[in-house]
VEXDREN-2710 file (C-alpha; in Angstrom, 1 decimal):
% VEXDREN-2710
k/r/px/py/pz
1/UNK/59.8/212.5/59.5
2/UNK/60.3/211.9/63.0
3/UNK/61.5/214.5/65.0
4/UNK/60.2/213.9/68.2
5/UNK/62.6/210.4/68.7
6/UNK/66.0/212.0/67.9
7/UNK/67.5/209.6/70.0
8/UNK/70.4/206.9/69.7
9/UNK/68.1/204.4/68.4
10/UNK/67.1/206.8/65.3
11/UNK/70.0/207.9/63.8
12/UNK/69.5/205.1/60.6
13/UNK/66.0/204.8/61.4
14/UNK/65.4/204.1/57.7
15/UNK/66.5/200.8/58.3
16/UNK/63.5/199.6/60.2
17/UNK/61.0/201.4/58.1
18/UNK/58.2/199.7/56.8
19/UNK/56.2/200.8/53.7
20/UNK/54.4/197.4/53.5
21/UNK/50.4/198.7/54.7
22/UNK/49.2/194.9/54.8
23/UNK/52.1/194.9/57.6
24/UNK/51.0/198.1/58.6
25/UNK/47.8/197.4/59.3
26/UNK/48.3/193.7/61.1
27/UNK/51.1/195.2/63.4
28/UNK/48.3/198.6/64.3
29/UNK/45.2/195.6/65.2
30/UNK/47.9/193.6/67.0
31/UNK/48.8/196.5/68.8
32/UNK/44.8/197.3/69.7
33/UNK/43.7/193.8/70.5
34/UNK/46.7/193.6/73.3
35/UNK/45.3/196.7/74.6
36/UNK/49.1/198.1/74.6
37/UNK/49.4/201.5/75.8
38/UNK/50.8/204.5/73.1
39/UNK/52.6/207.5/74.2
40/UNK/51.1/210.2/71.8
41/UNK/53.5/212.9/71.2
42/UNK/51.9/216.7/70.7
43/UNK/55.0/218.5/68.4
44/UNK/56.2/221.5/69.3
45/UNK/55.4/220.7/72.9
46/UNK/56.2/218.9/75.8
47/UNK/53.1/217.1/75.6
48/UNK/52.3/213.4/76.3
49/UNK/49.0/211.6/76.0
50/UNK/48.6/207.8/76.6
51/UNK/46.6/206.1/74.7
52/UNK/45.5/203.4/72.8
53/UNK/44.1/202.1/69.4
54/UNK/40.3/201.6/69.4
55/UNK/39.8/200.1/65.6
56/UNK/41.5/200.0/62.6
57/UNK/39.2/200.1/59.7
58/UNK/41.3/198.8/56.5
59/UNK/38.5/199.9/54.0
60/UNK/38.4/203.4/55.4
61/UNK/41.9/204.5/55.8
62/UNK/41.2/204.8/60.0
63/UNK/42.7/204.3/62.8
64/UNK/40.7/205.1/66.3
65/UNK/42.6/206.2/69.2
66/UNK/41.4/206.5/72.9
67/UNK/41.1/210.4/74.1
68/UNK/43.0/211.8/77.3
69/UNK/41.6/212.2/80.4
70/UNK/42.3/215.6/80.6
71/UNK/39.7/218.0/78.4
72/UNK/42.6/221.1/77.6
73/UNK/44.8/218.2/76.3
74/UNK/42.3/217.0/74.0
75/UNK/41.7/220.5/72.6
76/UNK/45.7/220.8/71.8
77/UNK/45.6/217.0/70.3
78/UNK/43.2/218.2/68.2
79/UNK/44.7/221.3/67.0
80/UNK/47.7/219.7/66.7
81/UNK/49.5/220.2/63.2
82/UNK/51.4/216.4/63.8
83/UNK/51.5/214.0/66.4
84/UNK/54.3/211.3/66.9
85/UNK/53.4/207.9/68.3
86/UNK/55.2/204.9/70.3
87/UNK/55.0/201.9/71.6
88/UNK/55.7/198.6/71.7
89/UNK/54.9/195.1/71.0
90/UNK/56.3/191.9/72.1
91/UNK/59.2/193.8/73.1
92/UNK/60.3/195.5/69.6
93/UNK/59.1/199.4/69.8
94/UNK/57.0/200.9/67.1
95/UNK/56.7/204.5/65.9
96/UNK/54.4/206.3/63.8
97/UNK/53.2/209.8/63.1
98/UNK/49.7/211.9/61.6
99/UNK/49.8/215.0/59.8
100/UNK/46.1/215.1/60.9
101/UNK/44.0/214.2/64.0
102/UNK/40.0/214.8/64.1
103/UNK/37.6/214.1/67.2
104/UNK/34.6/211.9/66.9
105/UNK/32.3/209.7/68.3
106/UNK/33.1/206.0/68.6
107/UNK/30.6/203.6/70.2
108/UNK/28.8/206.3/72.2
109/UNK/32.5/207.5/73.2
110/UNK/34.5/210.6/72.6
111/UNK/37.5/209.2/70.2
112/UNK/40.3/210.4/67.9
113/UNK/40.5/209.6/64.3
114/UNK/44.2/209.3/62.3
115/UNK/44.5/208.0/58.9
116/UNK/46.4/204.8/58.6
117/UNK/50.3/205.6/58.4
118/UNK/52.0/205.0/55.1
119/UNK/55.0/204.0/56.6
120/UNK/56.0/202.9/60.6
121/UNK/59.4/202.2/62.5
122/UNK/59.7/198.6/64.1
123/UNK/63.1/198.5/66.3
124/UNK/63.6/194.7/66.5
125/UNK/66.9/194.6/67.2
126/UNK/67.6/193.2/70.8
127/UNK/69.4/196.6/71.9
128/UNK/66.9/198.9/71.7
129/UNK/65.0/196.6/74.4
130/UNK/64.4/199.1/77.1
131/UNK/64.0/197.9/81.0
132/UNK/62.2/199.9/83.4
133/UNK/64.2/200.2/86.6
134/UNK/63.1/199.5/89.9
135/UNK/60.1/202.7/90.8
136/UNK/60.5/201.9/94.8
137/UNK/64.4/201.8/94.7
138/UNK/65.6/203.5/92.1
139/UNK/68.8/202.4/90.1
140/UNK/71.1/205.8/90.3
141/UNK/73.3/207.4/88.2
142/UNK/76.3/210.1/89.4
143/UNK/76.9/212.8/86.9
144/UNK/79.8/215.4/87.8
145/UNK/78.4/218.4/87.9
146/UNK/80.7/221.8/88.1
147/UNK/80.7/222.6/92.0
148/UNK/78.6/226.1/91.3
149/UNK/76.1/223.2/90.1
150/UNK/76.5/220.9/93.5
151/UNK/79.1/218.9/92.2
152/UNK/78.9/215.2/91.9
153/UNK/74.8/214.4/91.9
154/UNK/72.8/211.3/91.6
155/UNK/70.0/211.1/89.2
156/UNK/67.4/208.5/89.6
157/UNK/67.0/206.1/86.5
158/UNK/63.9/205.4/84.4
159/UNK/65.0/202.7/82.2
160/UNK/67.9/201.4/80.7
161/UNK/68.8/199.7/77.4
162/UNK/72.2/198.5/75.7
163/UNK/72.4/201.6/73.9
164/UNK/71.6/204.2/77.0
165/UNK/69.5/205.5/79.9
166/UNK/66.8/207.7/80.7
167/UNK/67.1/209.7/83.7
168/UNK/64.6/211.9/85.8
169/UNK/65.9/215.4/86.3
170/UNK/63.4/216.5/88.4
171/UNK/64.8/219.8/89.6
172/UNK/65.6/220.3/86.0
173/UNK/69.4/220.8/87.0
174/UNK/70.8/219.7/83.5
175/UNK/69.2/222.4/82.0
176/UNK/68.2/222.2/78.4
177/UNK/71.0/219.7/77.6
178/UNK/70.4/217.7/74.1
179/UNK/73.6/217.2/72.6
180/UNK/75.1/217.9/76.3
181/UNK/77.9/215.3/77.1
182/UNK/78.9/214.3/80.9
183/UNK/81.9/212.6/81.0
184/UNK/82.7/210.2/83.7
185/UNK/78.8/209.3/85.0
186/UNK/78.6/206.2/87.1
187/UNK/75.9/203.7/87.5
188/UNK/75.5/201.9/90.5
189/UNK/73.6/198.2/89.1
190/UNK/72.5/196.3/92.2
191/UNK/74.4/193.1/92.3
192/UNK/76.6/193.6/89.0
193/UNK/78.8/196.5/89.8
194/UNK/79.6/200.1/88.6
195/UNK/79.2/201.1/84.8
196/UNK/81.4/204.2/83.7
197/UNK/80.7/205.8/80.8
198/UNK/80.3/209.3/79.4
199/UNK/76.3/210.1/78.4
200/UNK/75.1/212.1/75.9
201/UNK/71.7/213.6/76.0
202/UNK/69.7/213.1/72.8
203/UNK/66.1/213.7/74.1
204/UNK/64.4/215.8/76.6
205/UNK/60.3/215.4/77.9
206/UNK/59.0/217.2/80.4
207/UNK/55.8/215.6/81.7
208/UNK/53.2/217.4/84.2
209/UNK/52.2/214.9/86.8
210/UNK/48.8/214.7/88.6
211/UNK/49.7/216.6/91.1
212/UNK/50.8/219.3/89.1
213/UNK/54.7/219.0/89.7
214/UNK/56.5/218.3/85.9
215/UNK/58.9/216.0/85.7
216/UNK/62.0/216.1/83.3
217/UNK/63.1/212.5/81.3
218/UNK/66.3/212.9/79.5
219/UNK/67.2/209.7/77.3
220/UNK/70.5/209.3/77.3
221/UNK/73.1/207.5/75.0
222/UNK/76.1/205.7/76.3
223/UNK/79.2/207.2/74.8
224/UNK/82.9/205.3/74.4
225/UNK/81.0/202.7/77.0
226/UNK/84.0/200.1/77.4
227/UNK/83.0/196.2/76.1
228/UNK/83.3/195.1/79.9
229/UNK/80.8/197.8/81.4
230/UNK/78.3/197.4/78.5
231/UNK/78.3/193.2/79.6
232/UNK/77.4/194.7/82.8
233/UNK/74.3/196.3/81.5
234/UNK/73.5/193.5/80.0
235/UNK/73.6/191.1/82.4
236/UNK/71.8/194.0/85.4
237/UNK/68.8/194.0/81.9
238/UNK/69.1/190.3/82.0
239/UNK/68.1/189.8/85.4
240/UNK/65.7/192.6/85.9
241/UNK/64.0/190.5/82.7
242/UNK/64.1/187.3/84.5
243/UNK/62.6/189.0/87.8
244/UNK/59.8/190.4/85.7
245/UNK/59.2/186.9/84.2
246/UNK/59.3/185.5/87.6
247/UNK/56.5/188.2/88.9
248/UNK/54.4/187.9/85.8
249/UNK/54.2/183.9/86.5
250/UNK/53.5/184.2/90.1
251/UNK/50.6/186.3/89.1
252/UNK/49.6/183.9/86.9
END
């Protein structure tokens, strides 16, 4: 039903399923009127799109979706046999697919046009609350490589969560590692300390930047993480939270 989020998160993802399509429908305008961005999955490829939802017409069975900036993408969204979808809202994530995608006009603009999902995944649950890392100086993490591979080397991190990490494996030395486990990987968290844990790879997306350079995000779960560690995650996602907070209301 989902196959493009095989990650930790998913594994009982029928617990956070909802059928409901009043709910449905409320959580999809809630999600257009704060203008929150969607990552629109392509199956079968490595393929993002960010997006977001134009209008959701309850009488009509529609959803409207912004197009990508980038004409050849368009042409494989639309040819698409089934697209996945993510987001999130007020920090809980949402997920949804389409079977079917068309183009057409909406309001004078080029637009996409998805059937209403029977059924969406809200992740409410406090640990699957992702943090992005700091972009400018990243959090990194040490993964022991075998020395024909370089030996120990340090990923930059993407985000992190109680349950895992995604990493940027730029010069795509991991290889195609879903399922892949590294034991002993250490995280360096500015002021908290060092996690070690073993990670396990449960997701792989390469994305082409603008610049034409592709970048690889592996997502990462946290294996046989010790209970002290994991409280050091937590505190490191606690302050980066409070930080955020802190620059949100000094914008304000």
């Amino acid at each position: 039903m989902y196959p493009h989020f095989q990650d930790a998160e998913l594994e009982n993802w029928h617990d956070f399923e909802i059928e409901s399509r009043k709910e449905i429908v409320a959580l999809l305008r809630n999600i257009g009127q704060k203008n929150q961005l969607i990552r629109m999955l392509i199956q079968g490829e490595s393929d993002v799109c960010v997006t977001s939802i134009l209008d959701v017409d309850d009488q009509r069975d529609t959803v409207v979706l912004d197009t990508s900036i980038d004409e050849e993408q368009n042409q494989r969204i639309a040819n698409a046999e089934r697209l996945s979808f993510e987001t999130t809202l007020d920090k809980v994530r949402i997920l949804f697919a389409a079977e079917r995608i068309e183009p057409i006009t909406h309001e004078g603009e080029a637009a996409f046009r998805i059937s209403v999902p029977p059924t969406l995944i809200r992740l409410q649950r406090r640990e699957f609350y992702r943090m992005n890392t700091p972009v400018t100086n990243p959090v990194r993490v040490v993964i022991p490589l075998p020395d024909e591979l370089g030996g120990d080397t340090s990923f930059p991190l993407a985000d992190i969560s109680c349950g895992g990490i995604a990493l940027l494996d730029n010069k795509m030395l991991l290889g195609d590692a879903i399922g892949k486990v590294f034991p002993g990987c250490r995280i360096d968290l500015p002021e908290i300390g060092a996690v070690t844990t073993s990670l396990q790879v449960r997701n792989s997306l390469d994305m082409t930047l603008l610049n034409n350079k592709t970048n690889r995000r592996l997502g990462c779960e946290f294996t046989g993480i010790q209970r002290s560690m994991l409280a050091y995650v937590q505190r490191y996602i606690t302050k980066l939270e409070r930080e955020r907070n802190a620059r949100i209301a000094g914008l304000g």
